[in-house]
C-alpha positions in Angstrom: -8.8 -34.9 6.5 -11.2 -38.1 6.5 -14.7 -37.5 5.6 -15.8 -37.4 9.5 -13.2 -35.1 10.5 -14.4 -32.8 7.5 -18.4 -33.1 9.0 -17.4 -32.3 12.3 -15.3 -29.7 11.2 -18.2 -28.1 9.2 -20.4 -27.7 12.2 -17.5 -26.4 14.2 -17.7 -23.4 11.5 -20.9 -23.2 11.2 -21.7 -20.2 13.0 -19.1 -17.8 10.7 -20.0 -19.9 7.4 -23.8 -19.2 7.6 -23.0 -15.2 8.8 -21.0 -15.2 5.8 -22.9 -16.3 3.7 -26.1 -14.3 5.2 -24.3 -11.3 4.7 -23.4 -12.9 1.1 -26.9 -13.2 0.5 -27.5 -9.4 1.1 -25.1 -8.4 -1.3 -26.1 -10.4 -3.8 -29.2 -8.6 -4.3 -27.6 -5.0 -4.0 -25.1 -6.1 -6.3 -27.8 -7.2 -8.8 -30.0 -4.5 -8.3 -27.5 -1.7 -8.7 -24.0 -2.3 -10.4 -25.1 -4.1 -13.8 -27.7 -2.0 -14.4 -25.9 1.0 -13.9 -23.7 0.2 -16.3 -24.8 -1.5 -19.1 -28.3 -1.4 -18.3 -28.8 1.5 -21.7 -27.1 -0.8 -23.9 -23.9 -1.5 -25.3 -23.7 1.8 -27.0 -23.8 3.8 -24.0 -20.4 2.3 -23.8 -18.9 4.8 -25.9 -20.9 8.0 -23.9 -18.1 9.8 -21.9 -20.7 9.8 -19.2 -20.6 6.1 -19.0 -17.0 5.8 -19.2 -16.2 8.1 -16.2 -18.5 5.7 -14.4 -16.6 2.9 -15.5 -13.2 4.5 -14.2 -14.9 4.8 -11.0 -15.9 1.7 -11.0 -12.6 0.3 -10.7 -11.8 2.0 -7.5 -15.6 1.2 -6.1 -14.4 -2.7 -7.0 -11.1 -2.7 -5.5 -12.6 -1.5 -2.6 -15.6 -3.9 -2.4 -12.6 -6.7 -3.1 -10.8 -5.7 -0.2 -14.5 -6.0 2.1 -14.7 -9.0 0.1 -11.2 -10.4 1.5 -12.0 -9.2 5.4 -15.3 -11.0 5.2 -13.7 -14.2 3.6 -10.5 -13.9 6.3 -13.7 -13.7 9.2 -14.8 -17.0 7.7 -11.8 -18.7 6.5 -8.3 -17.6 7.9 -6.3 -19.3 5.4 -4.3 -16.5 4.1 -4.3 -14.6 0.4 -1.2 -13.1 -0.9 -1.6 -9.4 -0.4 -1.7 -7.1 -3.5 0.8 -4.7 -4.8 -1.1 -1.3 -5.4 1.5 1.0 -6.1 0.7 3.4 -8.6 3.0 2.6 -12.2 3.1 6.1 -12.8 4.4 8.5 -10.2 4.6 11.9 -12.1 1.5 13.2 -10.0 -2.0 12.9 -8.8 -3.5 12.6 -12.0 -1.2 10.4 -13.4 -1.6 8.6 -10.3 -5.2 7.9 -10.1 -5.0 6.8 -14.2 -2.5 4.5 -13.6 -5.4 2.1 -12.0 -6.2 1.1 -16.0 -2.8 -0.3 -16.0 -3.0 -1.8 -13.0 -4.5 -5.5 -14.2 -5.3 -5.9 -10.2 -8.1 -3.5 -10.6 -9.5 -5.0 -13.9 -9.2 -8.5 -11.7 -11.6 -6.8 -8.5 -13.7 -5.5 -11.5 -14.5 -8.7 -12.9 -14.7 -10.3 -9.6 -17.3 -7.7 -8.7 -19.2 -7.4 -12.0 -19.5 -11.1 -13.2 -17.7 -13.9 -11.0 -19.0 -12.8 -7.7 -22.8 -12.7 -8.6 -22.7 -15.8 -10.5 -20.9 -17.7 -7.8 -23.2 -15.7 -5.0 -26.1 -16.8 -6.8 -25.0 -20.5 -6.7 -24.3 -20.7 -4.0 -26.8 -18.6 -1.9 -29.5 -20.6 -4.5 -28.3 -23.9 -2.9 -28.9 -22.7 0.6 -32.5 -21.4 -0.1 -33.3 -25.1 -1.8 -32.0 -26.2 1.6 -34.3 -24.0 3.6 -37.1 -25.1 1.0 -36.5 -28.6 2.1 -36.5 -27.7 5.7 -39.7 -25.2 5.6 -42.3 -27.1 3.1 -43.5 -29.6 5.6 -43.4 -26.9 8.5 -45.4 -25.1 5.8 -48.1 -27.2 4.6 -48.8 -28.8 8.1 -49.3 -25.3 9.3 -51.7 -24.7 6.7 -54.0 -27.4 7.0 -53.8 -26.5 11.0 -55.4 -23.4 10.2 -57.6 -24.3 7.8 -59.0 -27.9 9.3 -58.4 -29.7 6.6 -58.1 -33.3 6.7 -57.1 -36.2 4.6 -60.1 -36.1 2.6 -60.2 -33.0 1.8 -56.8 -33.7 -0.7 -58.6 -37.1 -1.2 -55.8 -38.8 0.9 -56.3 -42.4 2.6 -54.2 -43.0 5.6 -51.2 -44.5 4.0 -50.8 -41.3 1.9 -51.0 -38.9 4.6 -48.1 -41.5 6.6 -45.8 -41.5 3.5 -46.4 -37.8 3.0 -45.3 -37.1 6.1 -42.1 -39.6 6.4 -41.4 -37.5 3.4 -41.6 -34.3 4.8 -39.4 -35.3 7.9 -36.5 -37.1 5.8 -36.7 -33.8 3.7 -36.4 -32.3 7.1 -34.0 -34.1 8.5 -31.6 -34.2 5.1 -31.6 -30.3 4.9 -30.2 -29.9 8.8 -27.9 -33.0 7.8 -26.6 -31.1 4.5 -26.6 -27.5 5.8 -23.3 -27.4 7.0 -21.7 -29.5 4.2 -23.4 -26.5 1.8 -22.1 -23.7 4.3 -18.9 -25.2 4.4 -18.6 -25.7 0.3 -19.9 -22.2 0.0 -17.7 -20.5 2.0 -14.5 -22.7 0.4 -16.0 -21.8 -3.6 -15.9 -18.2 -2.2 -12.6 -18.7 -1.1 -11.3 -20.3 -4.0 -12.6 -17.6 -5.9 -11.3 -14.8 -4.0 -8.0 -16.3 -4.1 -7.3 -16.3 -7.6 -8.9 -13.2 -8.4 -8.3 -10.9 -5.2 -4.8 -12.4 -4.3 -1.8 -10.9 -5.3 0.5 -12.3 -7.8 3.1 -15.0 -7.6 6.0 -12.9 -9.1 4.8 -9.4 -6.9 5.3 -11.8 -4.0 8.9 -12.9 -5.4 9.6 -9.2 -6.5 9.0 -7.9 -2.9 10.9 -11.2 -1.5 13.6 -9.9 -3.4 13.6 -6.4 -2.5 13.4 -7.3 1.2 16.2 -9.3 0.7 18.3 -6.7 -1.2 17.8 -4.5 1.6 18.7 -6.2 4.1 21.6 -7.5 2.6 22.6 -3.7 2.2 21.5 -3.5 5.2 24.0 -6.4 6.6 26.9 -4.8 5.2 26.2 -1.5 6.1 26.2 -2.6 10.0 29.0 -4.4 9.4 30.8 -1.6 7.6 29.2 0.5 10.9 31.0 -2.1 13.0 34.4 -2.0 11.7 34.6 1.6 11.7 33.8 1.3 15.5 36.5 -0.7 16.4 38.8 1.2 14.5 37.9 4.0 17.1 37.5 1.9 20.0 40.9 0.6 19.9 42.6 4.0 18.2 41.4 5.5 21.3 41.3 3.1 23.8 43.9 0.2 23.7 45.9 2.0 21.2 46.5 4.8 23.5 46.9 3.2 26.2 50.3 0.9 24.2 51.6 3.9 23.4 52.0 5.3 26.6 53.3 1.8 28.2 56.0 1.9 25.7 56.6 5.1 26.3 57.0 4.9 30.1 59.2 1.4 29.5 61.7 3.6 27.7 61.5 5.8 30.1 62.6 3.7 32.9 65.0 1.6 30.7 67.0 5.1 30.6 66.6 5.5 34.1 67.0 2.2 35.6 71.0 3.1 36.3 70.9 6.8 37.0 67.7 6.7 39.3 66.3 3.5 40.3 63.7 4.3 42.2 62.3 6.7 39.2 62.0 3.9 37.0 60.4 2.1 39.6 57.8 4.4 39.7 57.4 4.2 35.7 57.1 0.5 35.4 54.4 0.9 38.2 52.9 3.3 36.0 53.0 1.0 32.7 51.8 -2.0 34.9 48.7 0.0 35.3 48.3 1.0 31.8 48.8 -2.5 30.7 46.1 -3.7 33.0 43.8 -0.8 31.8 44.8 -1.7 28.1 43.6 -5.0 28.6 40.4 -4.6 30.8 39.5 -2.3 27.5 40.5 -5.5 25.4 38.1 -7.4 27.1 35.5 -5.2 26.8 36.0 -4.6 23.3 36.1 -8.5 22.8 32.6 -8.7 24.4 31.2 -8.0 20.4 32.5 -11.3 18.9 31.5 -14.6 19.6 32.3 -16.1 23.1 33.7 -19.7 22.8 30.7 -21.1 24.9 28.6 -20.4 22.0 30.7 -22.0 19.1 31.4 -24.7 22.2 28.0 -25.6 23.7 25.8 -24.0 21.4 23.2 -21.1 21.9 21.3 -21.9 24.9 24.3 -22.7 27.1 25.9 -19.4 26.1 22.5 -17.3 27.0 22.5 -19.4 30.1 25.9 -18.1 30.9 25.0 -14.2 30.1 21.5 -14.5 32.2 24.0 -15.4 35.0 26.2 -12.9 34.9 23.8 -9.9 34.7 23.5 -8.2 37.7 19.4 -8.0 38.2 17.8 -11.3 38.4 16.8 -12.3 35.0 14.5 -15.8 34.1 15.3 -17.5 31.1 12.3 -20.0 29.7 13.7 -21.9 26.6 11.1 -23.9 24.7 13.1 -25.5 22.0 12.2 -29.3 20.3 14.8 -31.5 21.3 17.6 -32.1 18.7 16.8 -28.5 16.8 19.7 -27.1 15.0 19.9 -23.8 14.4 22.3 -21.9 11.9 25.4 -20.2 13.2 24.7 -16.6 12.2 21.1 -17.2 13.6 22.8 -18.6 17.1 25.3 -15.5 16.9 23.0 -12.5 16.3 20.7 -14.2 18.8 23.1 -14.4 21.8 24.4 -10.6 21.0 20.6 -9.4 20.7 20.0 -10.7 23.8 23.6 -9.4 25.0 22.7 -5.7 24.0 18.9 -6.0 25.2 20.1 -7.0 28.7 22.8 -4.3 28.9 20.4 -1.8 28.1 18.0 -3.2 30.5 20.5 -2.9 33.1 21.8 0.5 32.1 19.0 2.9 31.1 15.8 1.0 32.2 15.8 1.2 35.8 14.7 -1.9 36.2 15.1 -4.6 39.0 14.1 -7.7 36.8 14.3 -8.8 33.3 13.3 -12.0 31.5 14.3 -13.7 28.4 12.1 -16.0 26.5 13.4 -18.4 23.5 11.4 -20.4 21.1 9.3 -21.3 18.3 6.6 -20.2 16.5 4.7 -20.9 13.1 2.3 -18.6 11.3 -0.6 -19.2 9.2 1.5 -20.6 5.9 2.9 -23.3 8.2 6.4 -21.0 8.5 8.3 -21.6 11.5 10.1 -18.8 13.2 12.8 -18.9 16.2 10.9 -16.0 19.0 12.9 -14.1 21.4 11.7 -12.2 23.5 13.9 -9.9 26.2 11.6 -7.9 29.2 12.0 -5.9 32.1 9.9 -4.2 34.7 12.2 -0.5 33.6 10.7 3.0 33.2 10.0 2.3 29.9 10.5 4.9 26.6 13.0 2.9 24.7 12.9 4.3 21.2 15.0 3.0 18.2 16.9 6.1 16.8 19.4 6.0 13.8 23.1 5.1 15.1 21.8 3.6 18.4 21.6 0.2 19.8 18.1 -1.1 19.2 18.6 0.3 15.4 21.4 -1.5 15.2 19.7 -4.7 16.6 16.9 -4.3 13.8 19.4 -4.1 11.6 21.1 -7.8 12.7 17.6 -9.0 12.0 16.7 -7.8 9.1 20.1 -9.2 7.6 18.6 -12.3 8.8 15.3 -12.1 7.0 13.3 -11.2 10.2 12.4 -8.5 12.3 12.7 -6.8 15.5 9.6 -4.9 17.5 9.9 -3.3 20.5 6.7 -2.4 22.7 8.1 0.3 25.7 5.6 2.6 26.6 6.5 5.7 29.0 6.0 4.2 32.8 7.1 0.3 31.6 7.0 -2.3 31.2 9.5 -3.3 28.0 9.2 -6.0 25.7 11.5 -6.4 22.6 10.5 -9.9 20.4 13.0 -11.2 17.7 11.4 -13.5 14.9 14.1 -15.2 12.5 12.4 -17.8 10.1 14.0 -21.1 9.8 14.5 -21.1 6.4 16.4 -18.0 5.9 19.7 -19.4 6.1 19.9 -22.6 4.3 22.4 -24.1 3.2 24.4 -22.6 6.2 26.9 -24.8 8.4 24.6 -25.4 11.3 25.5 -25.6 15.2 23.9 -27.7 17.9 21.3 -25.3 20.2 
């Protein structure tokens, strides 16, 4: 960012920089005026009175929690994000336990110090700055105001005229450099805060590789659960279905091989009969085959195969795709995609009631400069679409969490339904991609 950009930038922030650092101000003084001194304001050997150290216990919480007001303010001010922090309690036997395991918690000894020490010193910087600032502003306001009301003239200070013309070119460039340099010192405030309250309020590096981890150990027990789930359910489908269904053609060919001589016309009537079960054996085929990739998607990639659903569901559904040009997206992205959107529309068209349905593809990047592929699936149904364990839409959450993402669904009672898929880019590398 060039040195301009940075200016005009400041003065675009102005507004929530100064309220900031108002409300900065405020607490500066409170903080002062009450948390030192009720500490260590007897001396450091009321350190060791079990009065005192109660209150320091407590003071850990009381920290933490100004911390966390300290991040919401900061975050109003300056959205860049702060790695959350990992609270959980190290010990777990009970309450007690619990609460004490804050002292082992080096988060909370971090908030204390930011609360106690690094906050006030950095508040009183900084908010001493911005008073020299309004100093600058308010002196010449100040002293022309006074000799206003007073009448006093040149000679009363023992000015000549060419003092009273270079006192007050002074008091105007002091003027006119505070409203020039208030925003620059707003701006560097609230980024020193920031600063600050990111390496002593965020969460640590290796919490945020720990829970990375975790999520990723889940959901890749997660993966093979479903797929474990999924196996098991073809097993069924075809041991009931298709299976069934062989087993009786077969049966009924034998039957009319032994009776092709004695009576024709019975065996006739049996290979009619196994006709029919070989066309029910393989309309269930077909819908069984619906759960594994169609050969438009590994052929013309994802958008051409959603295309081709979107057509062949039977309410009127509009597809908006807002895709760069060239984007390449993994195979098990493109997959999971096109039979999320398969199982959203089927539902939409089987339980929702609804007369028309839209599907929404795209991209989206957050606040760390992540990019995420969005789709979205609605419909204009009754609404009430819950996930429950073994159904559908858990199922679906489960396809994205193998994926790294996530699922939400938003379906309250009356309608409409929205469900939104978010898959980040980078969860797959490394993996053969497909054109979109």
């Amino acid at each position: 960012m060039t040195a301009g950009a940075f200016y005009r930038d400041a003065w675009r922030r102005l507004p929530r920089d100064f309220g900031y650092m108002a409300l900065t101000a405020v607490l500066l003084g409170t903080l002062y005026a009450a948390f030192p001194a009720a500490i260590f304001g007897g001396g450091l050997h009321d350190l060791f009175n079990p009065f005192v150290l109660l209150m320091f216990f407590i003071a850990l919480f009381v920290a933490r929690w100004l911390g966390q007001f300290e991040k919401l303010r900061i975050g109003w001010a300056d959205p860049s994000p702060i790695r959350p922090v990992d609270w959980t309690p190290r010990w777990q036997q009970n309450w007690w336990t619990r609460t004490g395991s804050a002292v082992a918690n080096p988060h909370y000894w971090l908030y204390l110090l930011h609360a106690a020490v690094v906050y006030p010193l950095a508040a009183l910087f900084t908010v001493g700055a911005g008073a020299l600032l309004f100093a600058g502003f308010l002196w010449p306001i100040a002293l022309a105001g006074v000799a206003f009301v007073n009448g006093m003239s040149a000679q009363y200070f023992g000015w000549d005229t060419t003092s009273v013309v270079g006192f007050g070119a002074l008091g105007l460039l002091s003027m006119a450099a505070s409203v020039v340099l208030f925003p620059l010192w707003a701006r560097g405030s609230v980024l020193a805060h920031f600063w600050i309250d990111l390496g002593l309020l965020g969460g640590f590096r290796a919490e945020q590789l720990e829970r990375r981890v975790a999520g990723l150990q889940a959901s890749r027990a997660g993966a093979v659960t479903a797929e474990g789930q999924a196996l098991r359910q073809i097993e069924r489908d075809l041991h009931d279905g298709p299976q069934q269904r062989l087993v009786r053609l077969r049966m009924d060919l034998s039957a009319a091989e032994r009776a092709f001589d004695k009576d024709p016309e019975k065996a006739k009537q049996l290979i009619g009969e196994a006709s029919e079960h070989a066309k029910d054996a393989l309309d269930e085929l077909r819908a069984l085959s619906r759960g594994f990739a169609p050969p438009i998607l590994l052929d013309r990639g994802l958008v051409a195969a959603l295309e081709a659903l979107v057509a062949r569901t039977p309410i009127p559904v509009g597809f908006d795709v807002r895709l760069p040009e060239g984007l390449e997206l993994a195979t098990e992205i493109q997959r999971n995609v096109y039979f999320t959107v398969s199982e959203l529309l089927t539902n939409t068209t089987k339980h929702a009631g609804a007369s028309t349905a839209g599907v929404y593809l795209g991209l989206v990047v957050d606040a760390s400069g992540v990019w995420y592929l969005t789709v979205s699936v609605t419909d204009d149904g009754r609404g009430g679409a819950r996930p429950q364990e073994g159904h559908g839409i858990e199922g679906l959450m489960g396809r994205m969490r193998a994926l790294d993402g996530e699922l939400t669904v938003s379906s309250p009672e009356g309608g409409p339904t929205e469900a939104t898929a978010r898959i980040p880019l980078g969860a797959l590398n490394g993996v053969p991609v497909a054109r979109v």
